[in-house]
PyMOL commands that place a pseudoatom at each C-alpha (Angstrom):
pseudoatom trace, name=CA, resn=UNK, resi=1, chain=A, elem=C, hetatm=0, pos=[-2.974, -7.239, 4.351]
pseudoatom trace, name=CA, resn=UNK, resi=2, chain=A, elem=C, hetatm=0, pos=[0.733, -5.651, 4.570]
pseudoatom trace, name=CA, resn=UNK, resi=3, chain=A, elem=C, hetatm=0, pos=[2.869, -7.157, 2.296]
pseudoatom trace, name=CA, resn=UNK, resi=4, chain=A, elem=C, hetatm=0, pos=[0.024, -10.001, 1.040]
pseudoatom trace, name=CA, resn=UNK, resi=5, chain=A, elem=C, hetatm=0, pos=[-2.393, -9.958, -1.293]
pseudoatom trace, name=CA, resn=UNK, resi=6, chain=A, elem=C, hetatm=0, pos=[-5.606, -12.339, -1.562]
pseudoatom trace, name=CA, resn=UNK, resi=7, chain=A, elem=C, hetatm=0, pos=[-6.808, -13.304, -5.104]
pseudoatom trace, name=CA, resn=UNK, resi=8, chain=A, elem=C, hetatm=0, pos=[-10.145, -15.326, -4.326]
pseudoatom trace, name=CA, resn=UNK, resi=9, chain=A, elem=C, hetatm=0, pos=[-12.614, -16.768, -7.067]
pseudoatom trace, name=CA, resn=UNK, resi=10, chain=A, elem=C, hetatm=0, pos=[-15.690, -18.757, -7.190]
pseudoatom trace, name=CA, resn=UNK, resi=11, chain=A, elem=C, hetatm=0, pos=[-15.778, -21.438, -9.805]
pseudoatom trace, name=CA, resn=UNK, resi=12, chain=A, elem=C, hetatm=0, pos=[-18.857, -23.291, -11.330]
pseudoatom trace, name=CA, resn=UNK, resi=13, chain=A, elem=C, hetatm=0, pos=[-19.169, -26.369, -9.481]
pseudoatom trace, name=CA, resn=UNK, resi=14, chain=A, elem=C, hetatm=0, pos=[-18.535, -29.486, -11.523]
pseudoatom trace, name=CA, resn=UNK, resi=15, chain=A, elem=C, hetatm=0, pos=[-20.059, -32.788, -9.694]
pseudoatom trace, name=CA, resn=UNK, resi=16, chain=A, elem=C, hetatm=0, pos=[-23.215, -30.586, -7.863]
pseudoatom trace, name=CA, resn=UNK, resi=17, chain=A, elem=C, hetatm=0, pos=[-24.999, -27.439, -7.832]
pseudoatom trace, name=CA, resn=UNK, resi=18, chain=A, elem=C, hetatm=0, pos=[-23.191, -24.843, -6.527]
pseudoatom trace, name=CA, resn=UNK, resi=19, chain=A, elem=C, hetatm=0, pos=[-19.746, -22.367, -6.594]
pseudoatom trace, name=CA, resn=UNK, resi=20, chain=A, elem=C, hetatm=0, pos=[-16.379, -24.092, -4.971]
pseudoatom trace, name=CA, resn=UNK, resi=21, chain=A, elem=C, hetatm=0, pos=[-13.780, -21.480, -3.401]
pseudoatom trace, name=CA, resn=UNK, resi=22, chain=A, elem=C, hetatm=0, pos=[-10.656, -21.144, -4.738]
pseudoatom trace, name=CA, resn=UNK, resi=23, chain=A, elem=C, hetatm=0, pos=[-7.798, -18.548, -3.217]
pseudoatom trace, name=CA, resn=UNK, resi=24, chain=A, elem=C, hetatm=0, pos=[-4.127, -17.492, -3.725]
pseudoatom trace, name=CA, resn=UNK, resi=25, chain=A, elem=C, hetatm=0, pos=[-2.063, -15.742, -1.654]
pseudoatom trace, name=CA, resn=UNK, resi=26, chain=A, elem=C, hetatm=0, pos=[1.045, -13.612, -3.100]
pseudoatom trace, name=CA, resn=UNK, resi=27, chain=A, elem=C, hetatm=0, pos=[3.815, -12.336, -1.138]
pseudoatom trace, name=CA, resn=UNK, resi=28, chain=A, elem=C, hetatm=0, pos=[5.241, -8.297, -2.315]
pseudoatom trace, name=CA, resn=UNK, resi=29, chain=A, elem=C, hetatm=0, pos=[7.832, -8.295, 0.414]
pseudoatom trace, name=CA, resn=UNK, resi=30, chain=A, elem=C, hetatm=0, pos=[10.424, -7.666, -2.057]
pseudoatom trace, name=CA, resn=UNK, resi=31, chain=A, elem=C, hetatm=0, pos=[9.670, -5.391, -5.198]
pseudoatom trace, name=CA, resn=UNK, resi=32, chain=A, elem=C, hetatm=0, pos=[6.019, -4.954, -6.475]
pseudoatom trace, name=CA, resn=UNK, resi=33, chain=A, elem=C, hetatm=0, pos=[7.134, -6.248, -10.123]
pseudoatom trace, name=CA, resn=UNK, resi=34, chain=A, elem=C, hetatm=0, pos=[8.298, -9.798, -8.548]
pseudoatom trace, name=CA, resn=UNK, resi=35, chain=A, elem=C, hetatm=0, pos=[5.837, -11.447, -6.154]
pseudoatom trace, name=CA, resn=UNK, resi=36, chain=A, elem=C, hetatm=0, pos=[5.881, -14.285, -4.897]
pseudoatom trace, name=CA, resn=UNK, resi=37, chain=A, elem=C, hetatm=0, pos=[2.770, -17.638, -4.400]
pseudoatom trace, name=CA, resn=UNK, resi=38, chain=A, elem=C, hetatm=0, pos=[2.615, -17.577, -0.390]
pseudoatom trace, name=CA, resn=UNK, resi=39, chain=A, elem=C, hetatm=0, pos=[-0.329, -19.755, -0.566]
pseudoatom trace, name=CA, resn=UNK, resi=40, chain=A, elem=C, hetatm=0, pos=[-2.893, -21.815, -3.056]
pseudoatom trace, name=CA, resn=UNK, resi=41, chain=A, elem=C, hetatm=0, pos=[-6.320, -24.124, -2.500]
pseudoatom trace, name=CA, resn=UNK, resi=42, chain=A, elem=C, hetatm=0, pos=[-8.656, -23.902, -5.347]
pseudoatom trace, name=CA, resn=UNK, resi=43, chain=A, elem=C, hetatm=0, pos=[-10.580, -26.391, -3.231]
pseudoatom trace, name=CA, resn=UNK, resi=44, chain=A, elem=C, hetatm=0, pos=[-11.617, -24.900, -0.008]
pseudoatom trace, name=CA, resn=UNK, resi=45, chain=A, elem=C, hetatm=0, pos=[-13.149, -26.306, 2.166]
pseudoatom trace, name=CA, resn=UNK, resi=46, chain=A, elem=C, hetatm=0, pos=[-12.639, -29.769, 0.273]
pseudoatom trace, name=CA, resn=UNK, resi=47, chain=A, elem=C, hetatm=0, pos=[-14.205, -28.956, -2.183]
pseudoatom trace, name=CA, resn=UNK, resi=48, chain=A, elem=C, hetatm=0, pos=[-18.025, -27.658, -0.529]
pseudoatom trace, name=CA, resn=UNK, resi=49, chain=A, elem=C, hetatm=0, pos=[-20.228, -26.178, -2.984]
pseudoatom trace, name=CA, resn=UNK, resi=50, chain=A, elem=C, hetatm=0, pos=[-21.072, -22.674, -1.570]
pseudoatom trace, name=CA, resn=UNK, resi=51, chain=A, elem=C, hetatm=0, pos=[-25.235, -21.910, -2.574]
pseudoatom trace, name=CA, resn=UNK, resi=52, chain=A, elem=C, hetatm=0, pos=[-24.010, -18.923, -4.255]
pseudoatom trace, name=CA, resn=UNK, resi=53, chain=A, elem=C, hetatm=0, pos=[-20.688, -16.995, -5.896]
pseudoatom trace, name=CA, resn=UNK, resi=54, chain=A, elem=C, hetatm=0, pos=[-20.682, -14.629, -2.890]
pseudoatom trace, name=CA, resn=UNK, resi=55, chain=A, elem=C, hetatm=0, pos=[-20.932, -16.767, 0.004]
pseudoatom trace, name=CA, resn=UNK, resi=56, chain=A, elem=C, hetatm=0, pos=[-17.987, -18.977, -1.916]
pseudoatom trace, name=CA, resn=UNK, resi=57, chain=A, elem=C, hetatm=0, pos=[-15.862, -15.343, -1.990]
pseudoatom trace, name=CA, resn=UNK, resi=58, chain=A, elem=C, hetatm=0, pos=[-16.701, -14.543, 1.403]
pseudoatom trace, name=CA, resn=UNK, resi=59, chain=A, elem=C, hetatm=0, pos=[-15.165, -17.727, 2.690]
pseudoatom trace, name=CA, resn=UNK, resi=60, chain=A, elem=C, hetatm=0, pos=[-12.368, -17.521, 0.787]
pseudoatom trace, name=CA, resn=UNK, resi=61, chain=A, elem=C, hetatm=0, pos=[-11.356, -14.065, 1.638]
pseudoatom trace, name=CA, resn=UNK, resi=62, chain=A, elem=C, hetatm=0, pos=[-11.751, -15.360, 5.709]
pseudoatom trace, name=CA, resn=UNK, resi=63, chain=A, elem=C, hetatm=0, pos=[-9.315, -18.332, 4.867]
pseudoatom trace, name=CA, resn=UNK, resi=64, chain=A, elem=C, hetatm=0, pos=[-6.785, -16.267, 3.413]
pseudoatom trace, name=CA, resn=UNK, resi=65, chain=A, elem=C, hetatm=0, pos=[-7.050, -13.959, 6.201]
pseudoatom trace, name=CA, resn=UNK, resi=66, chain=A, elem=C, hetatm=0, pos=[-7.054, -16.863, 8.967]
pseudoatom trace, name=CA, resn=UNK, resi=67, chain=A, elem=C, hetatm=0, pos=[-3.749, -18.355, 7.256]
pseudoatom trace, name=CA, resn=UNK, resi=68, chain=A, elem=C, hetatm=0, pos=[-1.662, -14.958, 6.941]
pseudoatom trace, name=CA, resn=UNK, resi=69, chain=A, elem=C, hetatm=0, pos=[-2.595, -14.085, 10.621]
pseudoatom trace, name=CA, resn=UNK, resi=70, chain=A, elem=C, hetatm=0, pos=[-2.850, -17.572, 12.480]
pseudoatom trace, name=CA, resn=UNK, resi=71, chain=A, elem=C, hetatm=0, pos=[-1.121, -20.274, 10.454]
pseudoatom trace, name=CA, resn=UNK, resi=72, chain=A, elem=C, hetatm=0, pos=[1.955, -18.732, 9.298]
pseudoatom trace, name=CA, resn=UNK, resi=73, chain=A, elem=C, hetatm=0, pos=[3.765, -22.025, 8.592]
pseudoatom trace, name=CA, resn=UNK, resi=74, chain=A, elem=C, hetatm=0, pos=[1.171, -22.613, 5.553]
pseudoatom trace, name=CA, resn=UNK, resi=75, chain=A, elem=C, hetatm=0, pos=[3.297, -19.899, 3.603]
pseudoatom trace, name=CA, resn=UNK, resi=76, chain=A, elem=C, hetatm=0, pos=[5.987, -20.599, 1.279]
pseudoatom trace, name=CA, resn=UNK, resi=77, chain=A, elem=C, hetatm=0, pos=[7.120, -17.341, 1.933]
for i in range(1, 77): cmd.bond("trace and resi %d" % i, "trace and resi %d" % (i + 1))
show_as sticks, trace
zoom trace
């Protein structure tokens, strides 16, 4: 997404069954060999434990997108 890129994982959940969402946003406005952390949760969602790895991905990738396009001030960059 222009000069962002999303990193999203799923992680094994600890207290349930389940997958918890996790995403970081960097920033390559500047150089390719420097960016920057825009943005971090490796809770989504508080912490909800997604039924399945992909469904955990899929909501991350939608946050990332809904915070580079609609809440701007959530960047550090």
């Amino acid at each position: 997404m222009g000069p962002y890129r999303i990193y999203t994982v799923a992680l094994e959940a600890n207290e349930r069954p389940g997958y918890v969402a996790a995403v970081v946003v960097s920033w390559r406005g500047g150089t390719l060999d420097d960016p920057l952390e825009a943005f971090r949760d490796t809770r989504l969602a508080n912490g909800y434990a997604w039924p399945s790895p992909d469904t955990a991905l899929a909501f991350a990738i939608i946050k990332a997108r809904s915070v580079i396009r609609s809440e701007p001030h959530r960047l550090a960059c």
